[in-house]
C-alpha positions as CSV (number, residue, x, y, z in Angstrom):
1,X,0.0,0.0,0.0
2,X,3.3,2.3,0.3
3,X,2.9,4.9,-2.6
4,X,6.2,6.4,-4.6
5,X,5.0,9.4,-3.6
6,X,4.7,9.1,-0.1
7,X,8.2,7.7,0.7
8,X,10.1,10.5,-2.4
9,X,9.3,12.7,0.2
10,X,12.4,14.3,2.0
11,X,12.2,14.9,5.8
12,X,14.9,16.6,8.1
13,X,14.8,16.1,12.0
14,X,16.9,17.4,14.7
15,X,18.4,16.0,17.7
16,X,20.5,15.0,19.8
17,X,22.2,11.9,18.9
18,X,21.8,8.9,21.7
19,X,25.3,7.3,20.3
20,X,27.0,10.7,19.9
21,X,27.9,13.1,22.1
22,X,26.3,16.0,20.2
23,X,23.2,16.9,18.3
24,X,22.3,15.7,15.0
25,X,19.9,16.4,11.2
26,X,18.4,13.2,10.0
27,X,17.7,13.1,6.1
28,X,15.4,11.1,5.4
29,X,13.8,10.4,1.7
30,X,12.8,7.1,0.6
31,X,12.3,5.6,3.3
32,X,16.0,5.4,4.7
33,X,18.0,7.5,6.5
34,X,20.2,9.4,3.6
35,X,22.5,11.5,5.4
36,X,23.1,12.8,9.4
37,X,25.3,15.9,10.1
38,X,26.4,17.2,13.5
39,X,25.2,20.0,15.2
40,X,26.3,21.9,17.8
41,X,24.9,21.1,21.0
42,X,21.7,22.9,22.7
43,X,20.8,22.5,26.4
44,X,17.5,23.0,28.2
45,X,17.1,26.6,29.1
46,X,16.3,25.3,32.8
47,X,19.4,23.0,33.1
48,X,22.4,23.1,30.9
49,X,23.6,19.9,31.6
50,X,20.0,18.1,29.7
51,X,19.3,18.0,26.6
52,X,16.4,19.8,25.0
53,X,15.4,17.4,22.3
54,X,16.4,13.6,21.7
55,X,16.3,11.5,18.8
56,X,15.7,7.3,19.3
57,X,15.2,4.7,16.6
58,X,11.5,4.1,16.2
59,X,9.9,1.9,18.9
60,X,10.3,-2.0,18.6
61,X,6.9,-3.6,20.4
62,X,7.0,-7.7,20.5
63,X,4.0,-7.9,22.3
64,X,1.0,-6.1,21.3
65,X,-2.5,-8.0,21.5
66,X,-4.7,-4.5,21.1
67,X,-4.2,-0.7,21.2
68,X,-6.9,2.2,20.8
69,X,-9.7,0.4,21.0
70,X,-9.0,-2.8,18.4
71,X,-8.3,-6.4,19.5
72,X,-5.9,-8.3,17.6
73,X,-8.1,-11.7,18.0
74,X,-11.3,-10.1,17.0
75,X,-10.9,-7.3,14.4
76,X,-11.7,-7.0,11.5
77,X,-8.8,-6.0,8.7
78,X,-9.9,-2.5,8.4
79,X,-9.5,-1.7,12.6
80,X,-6.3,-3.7,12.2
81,X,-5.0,-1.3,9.8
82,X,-6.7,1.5,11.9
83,X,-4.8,0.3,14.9
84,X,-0.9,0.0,13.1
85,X,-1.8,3.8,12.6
86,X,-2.4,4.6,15.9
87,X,0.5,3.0,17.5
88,X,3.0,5.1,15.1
89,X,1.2,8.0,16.3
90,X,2.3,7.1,19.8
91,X,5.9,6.7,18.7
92,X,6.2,2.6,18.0
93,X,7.2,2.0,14.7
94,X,7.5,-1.7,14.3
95,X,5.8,-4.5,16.5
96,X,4.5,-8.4,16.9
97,X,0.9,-8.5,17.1
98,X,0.0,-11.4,19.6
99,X,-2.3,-13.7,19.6
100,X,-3.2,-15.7,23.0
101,X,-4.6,-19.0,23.4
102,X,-7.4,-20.1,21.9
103,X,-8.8,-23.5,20.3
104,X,-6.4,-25.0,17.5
105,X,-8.8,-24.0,14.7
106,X,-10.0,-20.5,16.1
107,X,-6.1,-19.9,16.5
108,X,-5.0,-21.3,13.0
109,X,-7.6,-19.0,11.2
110,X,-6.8,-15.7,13.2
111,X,-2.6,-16.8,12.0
112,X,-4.4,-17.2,8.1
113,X,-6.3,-13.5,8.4
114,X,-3.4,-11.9,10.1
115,X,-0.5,-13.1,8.0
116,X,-2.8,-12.3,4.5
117,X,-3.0,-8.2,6.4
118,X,0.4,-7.8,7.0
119,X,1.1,-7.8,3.1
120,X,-1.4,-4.2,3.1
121,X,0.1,-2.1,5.3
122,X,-0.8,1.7,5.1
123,X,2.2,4.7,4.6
124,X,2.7,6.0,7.9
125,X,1.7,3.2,10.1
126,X,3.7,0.6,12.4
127,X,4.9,-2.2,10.7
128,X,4.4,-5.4,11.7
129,X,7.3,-7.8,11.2
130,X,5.4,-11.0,11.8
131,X,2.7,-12.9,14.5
132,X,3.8,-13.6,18.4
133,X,1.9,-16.9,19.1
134,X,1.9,-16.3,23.0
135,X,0.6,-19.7,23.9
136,X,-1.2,-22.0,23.1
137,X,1.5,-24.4,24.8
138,X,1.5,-23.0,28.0
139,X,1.6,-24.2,31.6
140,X,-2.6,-24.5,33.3
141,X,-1.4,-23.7,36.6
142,X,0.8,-20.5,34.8
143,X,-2.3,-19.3,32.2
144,X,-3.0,-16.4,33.2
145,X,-5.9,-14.3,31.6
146,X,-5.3,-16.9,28.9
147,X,-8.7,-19.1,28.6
148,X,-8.1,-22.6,30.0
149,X,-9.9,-24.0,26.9
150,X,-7.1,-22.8,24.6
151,X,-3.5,-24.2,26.5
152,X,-2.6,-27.2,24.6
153,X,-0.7,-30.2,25.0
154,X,3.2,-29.1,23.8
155,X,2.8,-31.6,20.4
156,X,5.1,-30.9,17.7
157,X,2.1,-31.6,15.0
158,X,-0.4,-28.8,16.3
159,X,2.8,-26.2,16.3
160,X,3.7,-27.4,12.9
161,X,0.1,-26.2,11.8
162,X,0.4,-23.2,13.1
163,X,3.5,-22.4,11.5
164,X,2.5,-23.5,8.5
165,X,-0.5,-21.3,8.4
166,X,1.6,-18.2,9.1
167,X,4.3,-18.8,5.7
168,X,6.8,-17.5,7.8
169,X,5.1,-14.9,9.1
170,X,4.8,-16.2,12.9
171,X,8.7,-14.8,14.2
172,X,8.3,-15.9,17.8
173,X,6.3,-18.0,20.6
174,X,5.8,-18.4,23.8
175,X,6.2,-21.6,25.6
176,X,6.2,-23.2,28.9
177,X,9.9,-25.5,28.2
178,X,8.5,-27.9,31.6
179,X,5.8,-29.4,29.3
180,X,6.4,-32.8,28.3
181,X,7.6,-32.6,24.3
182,X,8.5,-29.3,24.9
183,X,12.2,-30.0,24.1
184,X,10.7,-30.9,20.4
185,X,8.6,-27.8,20.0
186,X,11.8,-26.1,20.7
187,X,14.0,-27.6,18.2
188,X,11.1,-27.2,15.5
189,X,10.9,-23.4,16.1
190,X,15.1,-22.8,16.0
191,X,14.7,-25.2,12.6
192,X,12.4,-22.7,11.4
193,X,13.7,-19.5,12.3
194,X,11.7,-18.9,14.8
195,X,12.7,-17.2,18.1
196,X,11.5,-19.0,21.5
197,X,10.6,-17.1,24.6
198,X,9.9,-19.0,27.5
199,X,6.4,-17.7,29.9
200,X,3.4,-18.6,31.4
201,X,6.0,-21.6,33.2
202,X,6.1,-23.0,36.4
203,X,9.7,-24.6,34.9
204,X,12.2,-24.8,37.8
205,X,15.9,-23.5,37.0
206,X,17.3,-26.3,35.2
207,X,14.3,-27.0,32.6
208,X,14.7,-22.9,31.5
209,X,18.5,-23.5,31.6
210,X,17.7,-26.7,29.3
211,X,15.7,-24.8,27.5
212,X,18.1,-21.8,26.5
213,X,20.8,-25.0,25.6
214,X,18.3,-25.7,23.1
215,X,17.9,-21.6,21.7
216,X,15.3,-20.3,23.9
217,X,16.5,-16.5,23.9
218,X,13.8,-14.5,25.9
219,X,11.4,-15.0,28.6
220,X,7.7,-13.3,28.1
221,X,6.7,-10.7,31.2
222,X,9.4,-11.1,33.4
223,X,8.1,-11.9,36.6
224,X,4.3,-12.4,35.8
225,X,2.9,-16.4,35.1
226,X,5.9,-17.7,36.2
227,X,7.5,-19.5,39.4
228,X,8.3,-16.8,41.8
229,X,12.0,-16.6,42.6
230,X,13.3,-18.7,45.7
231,X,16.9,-18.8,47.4
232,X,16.5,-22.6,46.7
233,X,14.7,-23.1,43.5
234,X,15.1,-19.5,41.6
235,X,12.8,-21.4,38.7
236,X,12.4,-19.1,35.3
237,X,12.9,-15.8,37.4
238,X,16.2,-16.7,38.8
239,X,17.3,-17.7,35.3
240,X,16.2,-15.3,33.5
241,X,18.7,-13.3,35.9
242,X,21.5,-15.7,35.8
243,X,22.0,-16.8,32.0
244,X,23.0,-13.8,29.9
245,X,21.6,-15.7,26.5
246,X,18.4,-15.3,27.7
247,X,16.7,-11.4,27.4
248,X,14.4,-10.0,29.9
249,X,11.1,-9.0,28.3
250,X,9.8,-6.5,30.9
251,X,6.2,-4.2,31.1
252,X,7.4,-1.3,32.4
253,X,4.0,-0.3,33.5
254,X,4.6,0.0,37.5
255,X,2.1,-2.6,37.7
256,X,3.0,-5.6,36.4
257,X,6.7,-5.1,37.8
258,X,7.8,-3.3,40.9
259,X,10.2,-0.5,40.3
260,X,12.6,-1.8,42.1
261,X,12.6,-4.7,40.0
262,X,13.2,-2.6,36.9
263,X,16.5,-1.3,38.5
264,X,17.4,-5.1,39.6
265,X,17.0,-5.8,35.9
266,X,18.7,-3.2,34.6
267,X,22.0,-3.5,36.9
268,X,22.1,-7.6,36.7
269,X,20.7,-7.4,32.6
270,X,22.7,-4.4,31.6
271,X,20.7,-2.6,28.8
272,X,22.3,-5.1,26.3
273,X,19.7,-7.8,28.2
274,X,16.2,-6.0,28.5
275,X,13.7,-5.7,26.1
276,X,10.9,-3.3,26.9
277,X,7.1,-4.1,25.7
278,X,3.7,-3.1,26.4
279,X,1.5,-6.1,26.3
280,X,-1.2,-3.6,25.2
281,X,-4.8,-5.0,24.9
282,X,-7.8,-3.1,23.0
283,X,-7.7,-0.6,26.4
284,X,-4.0,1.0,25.4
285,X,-4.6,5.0,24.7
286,X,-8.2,5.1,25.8
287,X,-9.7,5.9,29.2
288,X,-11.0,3.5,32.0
289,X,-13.6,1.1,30.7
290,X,-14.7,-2.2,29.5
291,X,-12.5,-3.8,26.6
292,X,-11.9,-6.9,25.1
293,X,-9.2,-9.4,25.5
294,X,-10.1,-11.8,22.4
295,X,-13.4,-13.6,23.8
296,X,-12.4,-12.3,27.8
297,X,-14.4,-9.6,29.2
298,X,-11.5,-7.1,30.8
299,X,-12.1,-3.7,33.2
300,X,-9.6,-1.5,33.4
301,X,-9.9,0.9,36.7
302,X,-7.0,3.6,37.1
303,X,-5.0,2.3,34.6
304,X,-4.5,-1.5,35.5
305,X,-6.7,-4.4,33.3
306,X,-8.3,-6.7,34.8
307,X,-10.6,-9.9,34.0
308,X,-13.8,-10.9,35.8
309,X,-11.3,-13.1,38.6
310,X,-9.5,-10.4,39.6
311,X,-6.1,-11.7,37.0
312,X,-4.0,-9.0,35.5
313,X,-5.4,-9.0,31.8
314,X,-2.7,-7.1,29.8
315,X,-2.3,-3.8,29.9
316,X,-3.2,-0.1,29.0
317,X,0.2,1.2,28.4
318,X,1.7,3.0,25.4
319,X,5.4,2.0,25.1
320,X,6.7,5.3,24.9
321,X,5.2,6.3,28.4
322,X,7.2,2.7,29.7
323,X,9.9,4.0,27.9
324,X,10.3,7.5,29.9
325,X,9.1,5.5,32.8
326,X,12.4,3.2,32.8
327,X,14.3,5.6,32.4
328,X,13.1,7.7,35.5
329,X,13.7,4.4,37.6
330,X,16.7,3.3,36.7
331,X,18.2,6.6,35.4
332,X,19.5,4.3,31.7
333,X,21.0,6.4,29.6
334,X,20.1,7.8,26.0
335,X,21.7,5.0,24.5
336,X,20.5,2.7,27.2
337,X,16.9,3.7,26.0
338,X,17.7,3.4,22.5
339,X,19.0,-0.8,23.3
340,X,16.0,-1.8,25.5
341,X,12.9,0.2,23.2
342,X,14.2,-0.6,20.0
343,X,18.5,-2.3,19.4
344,X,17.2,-5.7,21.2
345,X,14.6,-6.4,19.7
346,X,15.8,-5.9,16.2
347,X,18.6,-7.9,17.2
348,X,16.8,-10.8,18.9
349,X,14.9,-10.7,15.3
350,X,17.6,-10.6,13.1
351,X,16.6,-7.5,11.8
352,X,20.1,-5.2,10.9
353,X,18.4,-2.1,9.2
354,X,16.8,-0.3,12.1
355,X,19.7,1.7,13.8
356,X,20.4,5.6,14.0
357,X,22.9,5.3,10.8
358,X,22.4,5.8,7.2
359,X,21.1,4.0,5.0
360,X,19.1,2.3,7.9
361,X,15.6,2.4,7.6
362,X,13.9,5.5,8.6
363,X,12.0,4.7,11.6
364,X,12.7,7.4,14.3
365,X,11.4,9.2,17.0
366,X,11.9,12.7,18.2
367,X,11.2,13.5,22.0
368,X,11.2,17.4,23.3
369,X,11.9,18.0,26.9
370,X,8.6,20.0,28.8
371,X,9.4,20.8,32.1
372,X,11.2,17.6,33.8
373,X,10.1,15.0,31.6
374,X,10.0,14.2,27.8
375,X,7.3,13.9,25.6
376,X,6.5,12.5,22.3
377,X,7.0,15.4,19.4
378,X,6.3,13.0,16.0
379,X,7.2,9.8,14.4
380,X,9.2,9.2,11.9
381,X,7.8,5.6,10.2
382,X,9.4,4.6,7.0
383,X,10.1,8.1,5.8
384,X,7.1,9.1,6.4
385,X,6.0,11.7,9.3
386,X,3.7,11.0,12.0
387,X,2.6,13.6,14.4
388,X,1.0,12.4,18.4
């Protein structure tokens, strides 16, 4: 759907630079970055010592199940489209939609509509760079918000459908690696290309160290539908802290996480090691309400989701607000933020056009400092910009 039009267009924004030590013009026309000269430094007017503008690569979400309003399980291709739009106007520029568990069929149809969707992508809107099967072979006792009716027995023949029906499209997916055949699933996923990230597990230490032998290289939520960490049995937790091949996937919310669980992730992880995501559902950039969570009824009072047990269902955060909100916490740097929003997951999905250089794609964001905090000022997706 990209028009020659659209992405001949030439756009300049300034900067500063989060790998440089000064500020910077991006050139951007067809869709890459063409050119970036240095400019000479500008401080905030308050405090010399911050900057007044920063420049990141475009926001990298791998877990997305809804934002303004549309579910990813139920839309329709038109409100999917709708919704890639709004989440570049919020600043993310690339993302995973994810589906959760549901019935083999339900959940090999939704792959089918999905994958066909991502080939019709509007000018200006996130890109999707593939499906996030979160589930369905997943741990009972771990589910979730995840129906119980959808968490399947770990057989290598009901993934093998489902990656068939994506074409290559499905680029990562969620597993509990205690399941029995597990191990297999594993292997068929690395065979394929696709990354594994270990959640919704009740796995003790040595079956996610097992798993990560075998090419598991994330863990979904850190620290939610997983075995709680203990001096004697750390389980998933502890190993997600101790093996530096597996990434921390983190919701930087304040809810799902304590803060001080950010910080302990970012000293043990280093920025290299965290990966930042929203787990939006249908409620993300909207007010308190009812919403949607595929076929789960979810409320969402002061911010945190909900599902008719009480069960954290998601959440109604927009990346770049975790973004400013991890680096408040745990005081990361600019090119700290730049690694854990956007460098780690590109990496994790062998993706080596979406840094700050050029001829890298020309996905950016521009933040302006109000007051003591940053905000979003536009969106650079493609070469094409996006304003909030």
């Amino acid at each position: 759907m990209t028009t020659p039009e659209a992405k001949s267009t030439a756009i300049t924004i300034d900067g500063s630079h989060p790998f440089r030590e000064h500020r910077a013009r991006f050139e951007c026309a067809n869709g890459v970055i063409t050119r970036i000269e240095d400019l000479p430094r500008e401080r905030d007017e308050h405090d010399e010592r911050r900057e007044r503008d920063l420049v990141l690569p475009g926001l990298i979400d791998l877990q997305v199940n809804g934002f303004a309003g549309v579910d990813v399980m139920t839309c329709d291709e038109s409100a999917f489209h709708a919704m890639t739009a709004s989440l570049a106007r919020r600043g993310t520029t690339a993302f995973l939609p994810t589906l959760i568990s549901t019935p083999l069929d339900a959940m090999e149809e939704r792959i089918v509509a999905l994958t066909e969707w991502l080939t019709r992508i509007p000018d200006g809107a996130a890109r999707p760079l593939g499906l996030h099967l979160e589930g369905p072979f997943l741990a009972k006792s771990k589910r979730g918000a995840h129906p119980s009716d959808g968490v399947s027995e770990a057989r290598p023949e009901s993934l093998e459908r489902l990656l068939d029906a994506g074409r290559g499209s499905v680029r990562l997916v969620t597993l509990a690696p205690e399941l029995h055949g597990a191990d297999v699933l594993i292997d068929l996923c690395i065979e394929r290309g696709v990354v594994v990230s270990l959640g919704h597990s009740d796995a003790t230490f040595d079956e996610a160290a097992r798993a990560v032998e075998r090419g598991a290289r994330m863990c979904t939520h850190f620290g939610n539908a997983m075995r709680a960490f203990h001096h004697r049995e750390p389980g998933l937790t502890g190993a997600v802290l101790a093996l530096p091949e597996l990434s921390a996937c983190v919701i930087p919310d304040g809810i799902h996480v304590h803060d001080a669980v950010l910080e302990i992730l970012h000293r043990t992880k280093g920025s290299r090691g965290v990966i930042l995501v929203s787990d939006a559902i249908a409620a993300a950039d909207l007010d308190d309400g009812t919403y949607r969570l595929a076929n789960t009824e979810v409320t969402v009072e002061d911010g945190v989701c909900r599902n008719a047990d009480g069960v954290l269902a998601g959440s109604s955060l927009r990346l770049v607000d975790g973004i400013l909100h991890y680096a408040r916490v745990t005081g990361a740097g600019n090119r700290e933020l730049a690694d854990v929003s956007s460098a780690n997951a590109a990496h994790l999905l062998g993706l080596t056009d979406r840094d700050l250089t050029e001829g890298s794609r020309a996905d950016l964001i521009r933040l302006v400092r109000q007051d003591s905090t940053w905000i979003l000022d536009r969106t650079i997706v493609g070469g094409v910009e996006v304003r909030p």
